[in-house]
VEXDREN-2710 file (C-alpha; in Angstrom, 1 decimal):
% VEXDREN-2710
k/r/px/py/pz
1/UNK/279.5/-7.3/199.7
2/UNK/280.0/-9.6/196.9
3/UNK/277.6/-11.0/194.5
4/UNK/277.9/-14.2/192.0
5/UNK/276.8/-14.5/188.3
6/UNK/278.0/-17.5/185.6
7/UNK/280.8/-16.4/183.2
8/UNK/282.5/-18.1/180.2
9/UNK/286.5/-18.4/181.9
10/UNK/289.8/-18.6/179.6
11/UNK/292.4/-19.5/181.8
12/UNK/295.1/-21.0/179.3
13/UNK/296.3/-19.8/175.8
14/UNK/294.6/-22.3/173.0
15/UNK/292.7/-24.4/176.0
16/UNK/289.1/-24.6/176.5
17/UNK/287.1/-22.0/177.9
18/UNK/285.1/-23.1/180.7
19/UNK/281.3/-21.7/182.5
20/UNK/282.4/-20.7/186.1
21/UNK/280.9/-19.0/188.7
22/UNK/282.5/-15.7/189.1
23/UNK/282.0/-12.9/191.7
24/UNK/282.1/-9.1/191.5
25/UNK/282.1/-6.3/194.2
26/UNK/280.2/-3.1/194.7
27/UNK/280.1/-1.1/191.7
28/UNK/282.7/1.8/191.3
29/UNK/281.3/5.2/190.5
30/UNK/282.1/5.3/186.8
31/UNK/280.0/1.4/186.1
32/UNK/276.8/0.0/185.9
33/UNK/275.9/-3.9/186.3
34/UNK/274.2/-5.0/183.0
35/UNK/272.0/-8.2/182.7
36/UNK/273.4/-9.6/179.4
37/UNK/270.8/-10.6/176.9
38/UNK/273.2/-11.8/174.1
39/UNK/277.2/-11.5/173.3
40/UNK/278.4/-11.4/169.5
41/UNK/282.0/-13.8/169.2
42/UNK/284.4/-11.4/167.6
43/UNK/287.4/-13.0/166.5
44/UNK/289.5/-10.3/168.7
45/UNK/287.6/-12.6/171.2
46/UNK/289.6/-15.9/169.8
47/UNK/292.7/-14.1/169.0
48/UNK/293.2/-13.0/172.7
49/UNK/292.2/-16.8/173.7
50/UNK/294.7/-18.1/171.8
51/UNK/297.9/-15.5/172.3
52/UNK/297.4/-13.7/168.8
53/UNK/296.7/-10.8/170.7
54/UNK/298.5/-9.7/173.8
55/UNK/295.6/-10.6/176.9
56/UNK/296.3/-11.6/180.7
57/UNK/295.0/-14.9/181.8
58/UNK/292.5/-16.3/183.7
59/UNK/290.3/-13.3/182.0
60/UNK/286.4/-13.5/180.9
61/UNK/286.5/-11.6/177.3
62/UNK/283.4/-11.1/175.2
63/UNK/282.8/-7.2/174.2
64/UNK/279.6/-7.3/171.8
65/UNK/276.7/-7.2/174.0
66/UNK/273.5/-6.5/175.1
67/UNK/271.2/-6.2/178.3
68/UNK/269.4/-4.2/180.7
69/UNK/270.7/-1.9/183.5
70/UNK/270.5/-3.2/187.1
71/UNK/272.5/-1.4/189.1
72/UNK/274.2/2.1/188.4
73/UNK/277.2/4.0/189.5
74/UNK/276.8/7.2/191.3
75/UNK/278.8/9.2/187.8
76/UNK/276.6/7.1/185.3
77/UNK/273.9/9.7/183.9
78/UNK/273.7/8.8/180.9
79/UNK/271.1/5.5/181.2
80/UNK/268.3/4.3/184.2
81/UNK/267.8/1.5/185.4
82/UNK/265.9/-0.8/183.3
83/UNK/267.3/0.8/180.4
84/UNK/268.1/-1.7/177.6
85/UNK/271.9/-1.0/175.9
86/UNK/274.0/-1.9/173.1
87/UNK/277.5/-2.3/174.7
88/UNK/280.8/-1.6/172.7
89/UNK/284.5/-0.4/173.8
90/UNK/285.5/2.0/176.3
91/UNK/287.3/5.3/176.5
92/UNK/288.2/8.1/178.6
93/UNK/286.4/10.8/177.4
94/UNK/288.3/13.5/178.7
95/UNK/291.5/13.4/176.5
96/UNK/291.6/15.7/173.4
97/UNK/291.1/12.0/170.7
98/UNK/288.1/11.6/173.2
99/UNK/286.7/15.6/173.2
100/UNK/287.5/15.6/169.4
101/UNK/285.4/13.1/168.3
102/UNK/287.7/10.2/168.3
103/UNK/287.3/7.8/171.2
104/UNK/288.7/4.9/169.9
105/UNK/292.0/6.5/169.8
106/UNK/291.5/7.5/173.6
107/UNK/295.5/7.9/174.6
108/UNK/293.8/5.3/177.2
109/UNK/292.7/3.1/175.1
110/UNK/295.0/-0.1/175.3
111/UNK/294.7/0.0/179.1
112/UNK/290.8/0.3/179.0
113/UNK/290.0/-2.2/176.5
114/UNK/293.0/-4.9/176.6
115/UNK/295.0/-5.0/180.2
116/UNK/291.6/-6.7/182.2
117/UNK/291.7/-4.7/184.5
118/UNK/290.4/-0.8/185.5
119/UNK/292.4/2.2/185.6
120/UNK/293.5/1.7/189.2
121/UNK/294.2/-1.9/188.3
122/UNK/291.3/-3.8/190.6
123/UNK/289.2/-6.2/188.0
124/UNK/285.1/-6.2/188.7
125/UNK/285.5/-10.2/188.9
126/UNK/286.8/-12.6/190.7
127/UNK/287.3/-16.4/190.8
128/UNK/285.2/-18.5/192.9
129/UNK/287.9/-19.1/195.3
130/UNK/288.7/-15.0/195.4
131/UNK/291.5/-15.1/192.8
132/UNK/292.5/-13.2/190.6
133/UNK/289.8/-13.1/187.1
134/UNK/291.1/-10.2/184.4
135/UNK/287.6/-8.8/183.0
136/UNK/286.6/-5.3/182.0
137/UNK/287.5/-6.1/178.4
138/UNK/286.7/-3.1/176.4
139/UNK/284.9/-2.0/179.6
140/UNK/282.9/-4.8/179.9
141/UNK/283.6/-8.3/179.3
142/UNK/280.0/-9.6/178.2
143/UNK/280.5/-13.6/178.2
144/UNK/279.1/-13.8/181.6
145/UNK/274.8/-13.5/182.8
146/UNK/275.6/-10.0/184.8
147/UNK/278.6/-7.7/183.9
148/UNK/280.3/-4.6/185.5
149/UNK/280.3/-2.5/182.5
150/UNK/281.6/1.3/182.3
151/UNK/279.4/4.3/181.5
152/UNK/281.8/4.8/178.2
153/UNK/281.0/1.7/177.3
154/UNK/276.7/2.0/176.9
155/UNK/274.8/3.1/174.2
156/UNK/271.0/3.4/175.4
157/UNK/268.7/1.8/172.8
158/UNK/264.7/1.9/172.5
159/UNK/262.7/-0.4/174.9
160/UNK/261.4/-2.2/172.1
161/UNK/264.8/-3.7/170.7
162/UNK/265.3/-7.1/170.1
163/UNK/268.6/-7.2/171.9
164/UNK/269.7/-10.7/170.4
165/UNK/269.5/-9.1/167.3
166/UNK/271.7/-6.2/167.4
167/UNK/274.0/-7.3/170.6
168/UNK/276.6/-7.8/167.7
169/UNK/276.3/-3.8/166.1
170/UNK/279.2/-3.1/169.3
171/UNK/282.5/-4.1/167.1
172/UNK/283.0/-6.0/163.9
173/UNK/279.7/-4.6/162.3
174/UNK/279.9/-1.2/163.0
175/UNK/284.1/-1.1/162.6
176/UNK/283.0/-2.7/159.0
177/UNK/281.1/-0.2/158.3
178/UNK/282.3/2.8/159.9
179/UNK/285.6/2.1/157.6
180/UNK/283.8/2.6/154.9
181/UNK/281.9/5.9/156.4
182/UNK/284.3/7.2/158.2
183/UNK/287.9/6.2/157.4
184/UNK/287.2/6.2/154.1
185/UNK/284.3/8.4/153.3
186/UNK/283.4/6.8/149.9
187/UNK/281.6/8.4/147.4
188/UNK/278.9/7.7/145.4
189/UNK/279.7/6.3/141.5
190/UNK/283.1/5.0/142.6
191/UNK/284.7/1.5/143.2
192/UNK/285.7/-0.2/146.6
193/UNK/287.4/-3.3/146.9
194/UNK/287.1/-5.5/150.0
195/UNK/289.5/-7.9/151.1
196/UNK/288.1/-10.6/153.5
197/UNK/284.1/-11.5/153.8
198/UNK/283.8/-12.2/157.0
199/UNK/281.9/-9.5/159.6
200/UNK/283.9/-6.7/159.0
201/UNK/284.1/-7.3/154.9
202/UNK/280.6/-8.1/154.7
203/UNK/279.3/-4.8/156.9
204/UNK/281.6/-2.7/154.7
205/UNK/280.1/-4.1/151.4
206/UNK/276.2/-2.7/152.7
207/UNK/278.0/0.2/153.8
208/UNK/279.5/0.7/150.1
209/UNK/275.9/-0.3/149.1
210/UNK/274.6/2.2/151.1
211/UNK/277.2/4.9/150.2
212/UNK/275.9/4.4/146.5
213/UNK/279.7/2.7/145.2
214/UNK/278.9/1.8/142.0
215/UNK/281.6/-1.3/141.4
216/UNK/281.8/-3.3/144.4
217/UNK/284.4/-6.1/144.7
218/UNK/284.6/-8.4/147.4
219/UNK/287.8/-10.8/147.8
220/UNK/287.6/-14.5/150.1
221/UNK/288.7/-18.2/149.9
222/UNK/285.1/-19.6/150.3
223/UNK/283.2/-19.1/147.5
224/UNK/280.3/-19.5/149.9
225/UNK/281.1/-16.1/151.4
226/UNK/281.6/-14.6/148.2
227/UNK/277.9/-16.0/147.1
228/UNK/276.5/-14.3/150.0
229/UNK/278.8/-11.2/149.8
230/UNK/276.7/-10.5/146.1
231/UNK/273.4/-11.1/148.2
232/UNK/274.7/-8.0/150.2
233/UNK/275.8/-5.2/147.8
234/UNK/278.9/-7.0/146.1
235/UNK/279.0/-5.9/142.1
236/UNK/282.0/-8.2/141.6
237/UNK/283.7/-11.1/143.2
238/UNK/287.7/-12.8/143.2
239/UNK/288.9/-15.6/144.7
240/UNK/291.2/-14.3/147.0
241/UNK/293.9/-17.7/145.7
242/UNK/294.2/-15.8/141.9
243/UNK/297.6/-14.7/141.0
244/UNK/296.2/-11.9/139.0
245/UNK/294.2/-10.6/141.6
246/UNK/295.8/-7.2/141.5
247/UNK/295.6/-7.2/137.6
248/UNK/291.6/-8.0/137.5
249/UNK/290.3/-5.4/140.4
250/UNK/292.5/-3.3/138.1
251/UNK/290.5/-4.2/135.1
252/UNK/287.4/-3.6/137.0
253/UNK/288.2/-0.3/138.0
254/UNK/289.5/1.6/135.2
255/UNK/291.8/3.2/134.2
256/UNK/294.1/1.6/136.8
257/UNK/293.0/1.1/139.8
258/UNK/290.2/1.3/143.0
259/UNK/289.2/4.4/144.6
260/UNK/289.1/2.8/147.8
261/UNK/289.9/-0.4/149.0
262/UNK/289.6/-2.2/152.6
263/UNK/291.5/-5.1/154.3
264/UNK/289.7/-7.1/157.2
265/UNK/292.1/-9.4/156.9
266/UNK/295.9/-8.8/158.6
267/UNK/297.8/-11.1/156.4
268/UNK/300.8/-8.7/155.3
269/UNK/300.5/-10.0/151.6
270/UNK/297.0/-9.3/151.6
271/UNK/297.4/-5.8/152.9
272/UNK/299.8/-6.0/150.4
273/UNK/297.7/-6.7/147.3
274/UNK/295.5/-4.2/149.2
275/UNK/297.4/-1.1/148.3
276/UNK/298.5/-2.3/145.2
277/UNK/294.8/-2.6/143.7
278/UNK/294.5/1.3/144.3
279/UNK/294.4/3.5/141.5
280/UNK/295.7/7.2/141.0
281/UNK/294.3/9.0/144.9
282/UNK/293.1/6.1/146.0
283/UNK/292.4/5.3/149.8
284/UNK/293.0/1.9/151.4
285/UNK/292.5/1.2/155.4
286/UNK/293.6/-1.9/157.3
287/UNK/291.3/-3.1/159.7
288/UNK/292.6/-7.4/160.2
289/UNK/294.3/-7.4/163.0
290/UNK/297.2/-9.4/163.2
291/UNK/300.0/-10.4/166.1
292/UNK/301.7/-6.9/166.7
293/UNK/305.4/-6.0/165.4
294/UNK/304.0/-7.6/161.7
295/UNK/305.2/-5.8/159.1
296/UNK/303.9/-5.9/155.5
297/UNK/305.6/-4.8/152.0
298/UNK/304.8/-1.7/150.2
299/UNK/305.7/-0.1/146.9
300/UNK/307.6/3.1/148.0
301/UNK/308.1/4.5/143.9
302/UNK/304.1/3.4/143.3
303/UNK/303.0/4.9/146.4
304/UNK/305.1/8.2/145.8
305/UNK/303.7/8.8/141.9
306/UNK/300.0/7.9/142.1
307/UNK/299.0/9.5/145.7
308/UNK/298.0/6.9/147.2
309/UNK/296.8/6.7/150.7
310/UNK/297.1/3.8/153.5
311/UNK/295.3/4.3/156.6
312/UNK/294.3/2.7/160.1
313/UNK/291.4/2.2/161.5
314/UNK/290.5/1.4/165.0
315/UNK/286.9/0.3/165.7
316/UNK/285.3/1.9/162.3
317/UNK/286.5/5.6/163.9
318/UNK/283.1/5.7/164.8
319/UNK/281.6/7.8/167.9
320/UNK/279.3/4.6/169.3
321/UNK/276.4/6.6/171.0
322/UNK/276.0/8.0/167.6
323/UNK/276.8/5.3/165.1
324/UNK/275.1/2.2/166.2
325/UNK/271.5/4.1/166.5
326/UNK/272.1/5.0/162.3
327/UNK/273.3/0.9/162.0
328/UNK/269.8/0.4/164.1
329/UNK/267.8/2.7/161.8
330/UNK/269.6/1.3/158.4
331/UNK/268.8/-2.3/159.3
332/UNK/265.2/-1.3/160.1
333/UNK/264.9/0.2/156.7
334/UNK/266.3/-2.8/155.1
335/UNK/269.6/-1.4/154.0
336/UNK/272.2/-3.1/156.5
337/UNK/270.5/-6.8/156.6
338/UNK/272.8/-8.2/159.5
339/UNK/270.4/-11.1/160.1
340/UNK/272.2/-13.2/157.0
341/UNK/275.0/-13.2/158.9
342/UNK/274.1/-14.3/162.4
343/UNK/273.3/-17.8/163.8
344/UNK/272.2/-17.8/167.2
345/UNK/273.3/-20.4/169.9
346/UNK/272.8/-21.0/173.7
347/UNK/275.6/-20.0/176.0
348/UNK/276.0/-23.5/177.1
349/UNK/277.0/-24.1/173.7
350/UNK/279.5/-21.5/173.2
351/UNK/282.8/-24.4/172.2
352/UNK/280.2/-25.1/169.6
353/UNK/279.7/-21.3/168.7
354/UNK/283.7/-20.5/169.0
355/UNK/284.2/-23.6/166.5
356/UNK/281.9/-22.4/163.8
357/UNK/283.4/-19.0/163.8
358/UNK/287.0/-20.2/163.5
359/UNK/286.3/-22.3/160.8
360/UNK/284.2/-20.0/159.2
361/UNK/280.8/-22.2/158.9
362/UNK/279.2/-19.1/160.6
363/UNK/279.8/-15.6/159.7
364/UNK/278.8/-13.9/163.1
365/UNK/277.2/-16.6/166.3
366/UNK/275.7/-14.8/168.9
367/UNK/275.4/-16.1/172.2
368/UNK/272.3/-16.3/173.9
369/UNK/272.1/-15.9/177.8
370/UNK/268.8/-15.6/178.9
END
């Protein structure tokens, strides 16, 4: 027997999402049905709307939230009902990426987190007229009151969380940060340059600020981000328009170069600039996602004679359950301040909420459901 919940619909490339009334059937024995509290707006969320990002249509996206657990699966052991959870991308957990510590490179991972639908290709929704509606993006797809949400997907959090607060932790804050941690371990005493100030640039500057980096540099357009980007950890700022912009992170970083270096961007010429800031060792990772098959230009002869190294990184190669509990903790003690970055806004009002983010008057809106 099916049951009916309100959920934020995107049924054409670059149109207009709209609130429907969805429905979704029993529960499989791998999910649990989670009352959302909040939902983050990741651009990966606006990318898929508008055909950046490969995504099947009509779908309901969304995949940083937060609720309570209603319902369970018979295989879901890992949370109760009435539980509250953080919710963030899904994964197999039986691969060897998945048994070694690295679930978001689960050899499932596309299918999980981007197709819409589950493994045996049923979605958990379905239009009001019993059509077709993709969902189960990145095991959950949050824009909607009540979701079907897969046990990978849950990270149990304390009763007494303020789940509008940290419903955004689940992508774009901890990837930020977790590329600093984790893909590129930096070190205390050295320099990290970050390319783009949005969420992911401005969670890896406190996570360089929390790594003890001693020359931080943070690279945007808006001088507004790059005001608030010092607020958060930032030792130096560039306008990301400079023709020299290579040449002056150089200076900053002597003798010729960054240790590390970060893009949240995806523009190839960034990337670009990216690995050409880094000095002798140095480690840069690309985060930006951009349309797949783009390509950017690299320095073979540079690359070769300095050591440098360009890595990926997929979802901060952090193990949720475990990451986004220390995010929790570090905000608590004052080191990850998150709340500069979020504005807060009613569902009803999410063409208002999608608006802000894509012209970057807002650094990370939340939607609020309940």
């Amino acid at each position: 027997m099916s049951s009916t919940t309100t959920a934020l619909v995107h049924r054409e490339f670059k149109a207009d999402s709209k609130l429907e009334t969805v429905s979704y059937g029993p529960l499989q024995p791998d999910e649990a049905l989670v009352e959302i509290a909040a939902t983050g707006i990741c651009h990966t969320d606006l990318s898929c709307m508008n055909g950046i990002l490969p995504a099947n249509l009509p779908c309901v996206f969304g995949h940083e939230g937060s609720g309570t657990v209603l319902e369970l699966g018979s295989e879901v052991t890992a949370v109760s009902k009435g539980d509250k959870v953080l919710l963030s991308f899904a994964s197999c957990g039986k691969c060897s990426q998945c048994t070694s510590g690295q679930p978001s490179y689960c050899y499932e991972w596309a299918q999980r987190n981007f197709s819409g639908k589950r493994m045996d290709q049923t979605s958990a929704v379905a239009s009001e007229d019993g059509s077709l509606c993709h969902s189960n993006f990145f095991g959950q797809s949050c824009f909607m009151k009540k979701a079907v949400v897969h046990k990978s997907s849950m990270v149990k959090v304390a009763a007494d969380l303020p789940l509008e607060q940290y419903a955004s932790l689940g992508c774009g804050l901890m990837t930020g940060a977790g590329g600093v941690f984790n893909s590129l371990d930096v070190k205390a005493g050295s320099s990290l340059a970050v390319f783009g100030c949005g969420t992911v640039g401005m969670a890896a500057i406190m996570a360089g600020k929390i790594r003890g980096a001693k020359t931080i540099i943070a690279i945007d357009l808006q001088e507004s981000r790059l005001k608030l980007a010092k607020e958060l950890g930032a030792t130096d700022t560039i306008d990301g328009k400079a023709a020299d912009l290579v040449q002056q992170i150089q200076k900053l970083c002597p003798p010729n170069g960054a240790n590390y270096a970060l893009d949240a961007t995806g523009v190839p010429k960034v990337v670009a600039n990216m690995i050409d800031c880094l000095g002798t060792k140095g480690r840069g990772v690309t985060i930006g996602a951009p349309t797949p098959g783009v390509r950017t230009e690299l320095d073979i002869f540079g690359q070769l004679i300095l050591g440098k190294q360009w890595v990926g990184c997929c979802e901060g190669d952090a193990v949720p359950s475990e990451f986004l509990p220390y995010l929790i903790e570090e905000h608590r003690k004052g080191n990850f301040p998150i709340d500069k970055l979020i504005t807060y806004y009613d569902a009803k009002d999410f063409q208002q909420a999608f608006a802000d983010t894509e012209q970057g008057k807002t650094i990370k809106a939340v939607l609020k459901w309940t």
